[in-house]
N, C-alpha and C positions, 0 to 999 in steps of 0.2 A: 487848687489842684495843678501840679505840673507837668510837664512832658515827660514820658522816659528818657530822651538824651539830657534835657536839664537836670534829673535825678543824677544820672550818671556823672556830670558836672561837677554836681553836688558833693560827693560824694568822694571821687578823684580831690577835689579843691579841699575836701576835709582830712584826708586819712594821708600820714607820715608815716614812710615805710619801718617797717621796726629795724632798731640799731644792727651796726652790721660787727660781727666779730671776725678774728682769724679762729677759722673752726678745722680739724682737723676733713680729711677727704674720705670720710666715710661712708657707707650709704644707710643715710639717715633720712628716714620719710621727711620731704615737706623742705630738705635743705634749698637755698637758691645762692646765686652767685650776686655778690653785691657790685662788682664790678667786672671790667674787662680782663681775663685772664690771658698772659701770654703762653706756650708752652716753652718750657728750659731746656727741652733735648729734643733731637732727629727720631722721627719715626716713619720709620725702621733708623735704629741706630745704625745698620751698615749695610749695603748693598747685597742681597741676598738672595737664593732662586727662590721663582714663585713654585717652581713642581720638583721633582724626583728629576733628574737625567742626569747631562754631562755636560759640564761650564767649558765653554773653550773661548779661542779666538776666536771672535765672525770674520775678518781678514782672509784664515788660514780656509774659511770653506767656500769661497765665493765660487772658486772652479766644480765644487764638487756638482756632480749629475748623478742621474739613474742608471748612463752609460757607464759613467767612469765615476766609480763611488771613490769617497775621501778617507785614506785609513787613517787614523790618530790613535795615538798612543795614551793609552790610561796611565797617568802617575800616580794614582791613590785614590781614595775617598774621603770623602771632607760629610761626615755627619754635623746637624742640627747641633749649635753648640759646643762646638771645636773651632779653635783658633783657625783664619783664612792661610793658605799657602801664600809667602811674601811673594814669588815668581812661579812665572810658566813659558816652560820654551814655546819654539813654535812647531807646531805636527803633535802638540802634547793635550791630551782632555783631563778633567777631575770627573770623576765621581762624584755626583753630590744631592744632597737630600733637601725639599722643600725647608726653606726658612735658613738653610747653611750660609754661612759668611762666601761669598764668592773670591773667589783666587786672585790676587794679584794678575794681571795684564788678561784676565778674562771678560769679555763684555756679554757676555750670551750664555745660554742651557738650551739643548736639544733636548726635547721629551724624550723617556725612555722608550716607548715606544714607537719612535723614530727614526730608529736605528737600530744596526744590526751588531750586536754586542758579541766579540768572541772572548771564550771565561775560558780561567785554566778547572785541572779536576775538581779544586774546591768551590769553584762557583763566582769566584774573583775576577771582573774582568781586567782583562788586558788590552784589548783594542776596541776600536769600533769604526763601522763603515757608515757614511755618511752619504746619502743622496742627495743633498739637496744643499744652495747655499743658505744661510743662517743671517739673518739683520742686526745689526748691532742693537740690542737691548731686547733682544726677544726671550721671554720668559726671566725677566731679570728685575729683582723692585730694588729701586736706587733708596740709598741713604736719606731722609725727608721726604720720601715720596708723598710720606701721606700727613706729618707734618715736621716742619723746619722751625729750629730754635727762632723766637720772636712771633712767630703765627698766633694769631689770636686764636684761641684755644676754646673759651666760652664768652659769651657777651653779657653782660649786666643783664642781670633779671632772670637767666635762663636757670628753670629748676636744676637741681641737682639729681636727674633720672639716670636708669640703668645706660644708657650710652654716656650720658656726662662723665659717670663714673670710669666707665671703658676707659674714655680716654685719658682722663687725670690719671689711672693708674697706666697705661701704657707709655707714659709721660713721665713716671715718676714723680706728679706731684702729692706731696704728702699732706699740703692746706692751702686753704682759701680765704680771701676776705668772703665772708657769705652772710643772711639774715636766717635767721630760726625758723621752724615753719610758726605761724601764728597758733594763739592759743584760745581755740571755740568752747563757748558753753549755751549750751539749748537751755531752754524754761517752757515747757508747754503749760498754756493756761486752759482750765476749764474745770467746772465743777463737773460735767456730764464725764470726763474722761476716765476711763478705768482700765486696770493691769489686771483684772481680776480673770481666774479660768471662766467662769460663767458672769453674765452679765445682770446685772439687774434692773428694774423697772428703769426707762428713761439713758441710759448708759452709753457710751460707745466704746468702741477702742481706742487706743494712741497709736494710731498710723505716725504721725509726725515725728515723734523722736526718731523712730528707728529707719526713717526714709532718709533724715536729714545724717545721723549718725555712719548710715549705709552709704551715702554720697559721700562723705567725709572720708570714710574708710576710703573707697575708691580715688579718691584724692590725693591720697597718705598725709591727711591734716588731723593732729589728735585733737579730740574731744575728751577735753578737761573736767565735764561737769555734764550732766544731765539730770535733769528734775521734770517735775509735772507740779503743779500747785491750781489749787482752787481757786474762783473767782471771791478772791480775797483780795483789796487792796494792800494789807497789811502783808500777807504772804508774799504775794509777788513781790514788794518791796525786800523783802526780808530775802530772798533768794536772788533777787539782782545784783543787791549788794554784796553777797558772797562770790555770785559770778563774775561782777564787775573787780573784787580783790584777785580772780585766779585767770583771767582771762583777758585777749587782745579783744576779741569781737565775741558779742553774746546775741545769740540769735533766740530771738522769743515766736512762738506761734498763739494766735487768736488776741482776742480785747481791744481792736484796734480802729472797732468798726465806729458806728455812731449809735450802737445800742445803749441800754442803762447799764449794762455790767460791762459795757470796753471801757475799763478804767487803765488801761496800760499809758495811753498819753499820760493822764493828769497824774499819773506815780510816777512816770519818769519825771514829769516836770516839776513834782514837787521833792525828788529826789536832787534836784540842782541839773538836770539832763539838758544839755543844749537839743532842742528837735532842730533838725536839719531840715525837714521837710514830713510831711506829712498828707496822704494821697496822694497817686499818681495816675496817670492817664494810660493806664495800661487794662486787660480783661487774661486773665482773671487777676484778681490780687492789687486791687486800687488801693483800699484801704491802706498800703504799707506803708511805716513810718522808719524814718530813719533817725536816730543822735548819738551824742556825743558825751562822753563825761573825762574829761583831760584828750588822753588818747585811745581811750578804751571807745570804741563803735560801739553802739548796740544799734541790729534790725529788727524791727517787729514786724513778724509777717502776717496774714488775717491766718485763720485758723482751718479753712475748706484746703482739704488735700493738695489740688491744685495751685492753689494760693501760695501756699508753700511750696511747691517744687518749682513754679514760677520764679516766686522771691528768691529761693535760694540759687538755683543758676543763671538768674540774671542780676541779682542783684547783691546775694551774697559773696558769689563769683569775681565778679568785680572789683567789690572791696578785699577779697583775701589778694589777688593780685595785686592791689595798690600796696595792702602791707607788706607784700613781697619785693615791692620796686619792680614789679611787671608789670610793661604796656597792659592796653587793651586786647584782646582776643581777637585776636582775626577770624571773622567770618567767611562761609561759604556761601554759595548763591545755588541756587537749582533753579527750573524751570516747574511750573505748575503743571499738574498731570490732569488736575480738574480745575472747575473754578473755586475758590476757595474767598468763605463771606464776611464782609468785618465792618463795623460801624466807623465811619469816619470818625477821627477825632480821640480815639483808643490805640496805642498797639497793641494788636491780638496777640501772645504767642498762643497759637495751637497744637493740639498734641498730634504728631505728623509721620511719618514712614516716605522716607527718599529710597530711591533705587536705581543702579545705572541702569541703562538700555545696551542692548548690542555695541552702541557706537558711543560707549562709554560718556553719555552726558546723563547727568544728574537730574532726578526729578523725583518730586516730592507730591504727596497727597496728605489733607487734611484727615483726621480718622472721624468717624461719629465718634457723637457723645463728649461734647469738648464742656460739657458743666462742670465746674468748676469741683464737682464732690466728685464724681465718676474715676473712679484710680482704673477699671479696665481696660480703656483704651490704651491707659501709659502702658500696661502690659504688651500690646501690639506696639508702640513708636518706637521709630529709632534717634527722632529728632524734633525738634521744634521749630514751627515754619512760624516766621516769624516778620507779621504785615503792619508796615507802616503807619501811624496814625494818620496822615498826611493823605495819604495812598487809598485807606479804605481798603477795599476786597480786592483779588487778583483773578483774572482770565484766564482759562487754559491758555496755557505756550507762553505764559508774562515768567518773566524771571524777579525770584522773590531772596530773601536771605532765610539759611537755617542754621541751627544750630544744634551739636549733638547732644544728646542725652545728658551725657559726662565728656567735660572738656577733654580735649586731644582724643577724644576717638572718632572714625570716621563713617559719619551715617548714612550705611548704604549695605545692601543684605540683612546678613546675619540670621539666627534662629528667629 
């Protein structure tokens, strides 16, 4: 039996990210960037107001006061999407609309409600009085403000999500070197498992496909294949090897333990499967194996609820990020709300619920009911506190590591 960071070792030292294409910049679940992107153009491509007012010189208002207001002379109006005025005298304003190209020799916009605008009968203005002086760049967003040709745009590894997209399209760029999302298939084992409306003598449900499929979903990683098969070694065989043709990683639940029917080791292995490792020093979810066939992964997780939603965000998790050519997960820390219990020599993750306090620090409590079947408690968590094997239990006030439910979101509130 090994450590969970040697698993993790393992694991990283086994899995080569999948090849990378030039893929166009779509938003396409599960896309990542295979390398460093630069951006090709200025954004904002030209110096532009941030609100509605009037672009003038700052120079021409530095005199102006409450006593002695600044008159300026309106030359027009410059809407959103019209070409910039090449000059502006001086005592001269524009009219102009949030996001408008700003005027030749104008550095500044006074809010409209700034100032005191005199219109002719149609509503046009022609002047305006100014109380106050104006700072060169106020209310004004420069040419690359927010990026400049050359800027690194996205960094290797970074999925392809709704801001990635933002920006590539704000950028105009049209493609990317990028990697595929990986391609998962589940295999639930068990002869007791059933789909059926009623159940019969001895029976349970398949929680497992549709927890792990639901995770996925929220991922935006598609699942390729899902099945259920019997505690048949012949079947399962028969179903991995269709997995293993249509898929990068196939993730198995149950057969893993040291009963007379966990035959899933000796069918992988007489499948040609290299095992990676097999048990690990973790609660819940020891039993899990991990191998390899080329560069197809397969994880087998034990078949108890928990088992599974252990293995798959810590350890399924993992390996999709290594396919993707993404680091490790950066973790969070909280502080322990109670004491919270663990056998030396295990990492526990437990099923857990953080919450800020007034003074926004982070803290987490263990839930009842951490057995390994018990799905309730997962209904109350928002995250998994997660105790060192090294460390053992933790003391109210110790600061411990957790981790959210579902990666990138942030465990604290919520319903």
């Amino acid at each position: 039996m090994i450590s969970y960071a040697a698993a993790l070792d393992i694991l990283a030292s086994a899995i080569t990210p999948l090849p990378a294409a030039e893929l166009p910049c779509s938003p396409v679940p599960g896309l990542t960037a295979a390398a460093d992107l630069a951006s090709a153009e200025a954004v904002p491509p030209f110096a532009n107001a941030a609100m509605d007012g009037f672009a003038l010189r700052s120079a021409d208002t530095q005199a102006a006061s409450a006593g002695a207001p600044l008159r300026l002379v309106v030359a027009g109006s410059i809407p959103a999407g019209t070409p910039a005025p090449a000059a502006t005298e001086a005592g001269v304003a524009w009219e102009i609309m949030t996001g408008a190209p700003m005027p030749a020799g104008c550095d500044a916009v006074v809010a409209l409600e700034r100032v005191e605008v005199q219109r002719d009968a149609a509503g046009w203005p022609q002047a305006l009085l100014l109380r106050e002086p104006l700072a060169a760049g106020r209310n004004r967003r420069g040419a690359g403000e927010d990026f400049r040709p050359g800027d690194r745009l996205l960094a290797a590894g970074r999925a392809l999500d709704a801001p990635a997209i933002m920006a590539l399209a704000a950028t105009g760029t049209t493609s990317l070197l990028a990697r595929p999302p990986p391609r998962i298939a589940v295999i639930a084992t068990g002869s007791e498992l059933s789909g059926a409306a009623a159940l019969g003598a001895g029976l349970i449900r398949d929680s497992n496909r549709p927890y792990i499929a639901a995770m996925l979903g929220q991922l935006q990683l598609p699942l390729v294949a899902s099945t259920a098969v019997a505690d048949e070694p012949a079947a399962f065989s028969r179903a991995l090897d269709a997995a293993l043709g249509a898929a990068d990683l196939v993730i198995t639940t149950g057969g893993v333990s040291a009963g007379r029917l966990d035959f899933v080791p000796a069918a992988i292995a007489a499948m040609g499967g290299e095992t990676l490792f097999h048990k690990v020093a973790i609660r819940p979810g020891k039993p899990l194996l991990a191998a390899r066939f080329g560069r197809r992964l397969v994880l087998a997780l034990p078949g108890n609820p928990m088992a599974v939603a252990v293995g798959l965000r810590f350890f399924v998790v993992p390996a999709l990020r290594a396919l993707a050519g993404r680091g490790p997960e950066p973790r969070l820390r909280a502080r322990a709300l109670a004491a919270i219990h663990s056998r030396a020599g295990l990492t526990f993750f437990a099923k857990a619920r953080a919450q800020l306090d007034p003074q926004a620090t982070l803290g987490v409590s263990a839930l009842p009911g951490q057995e390994s079947f018990r799905i309730a408690p997962l209904l109350a968590a928002n995250c998994w506190a997660i105790l060192d094997a090294q460390r053992g239990g933790v003391a109210a006030g110790e600061l411990l590591e957790v981790a959210p439910l579902v990666p990138g979101e942030f465990p604290a509130g919520g319903d």
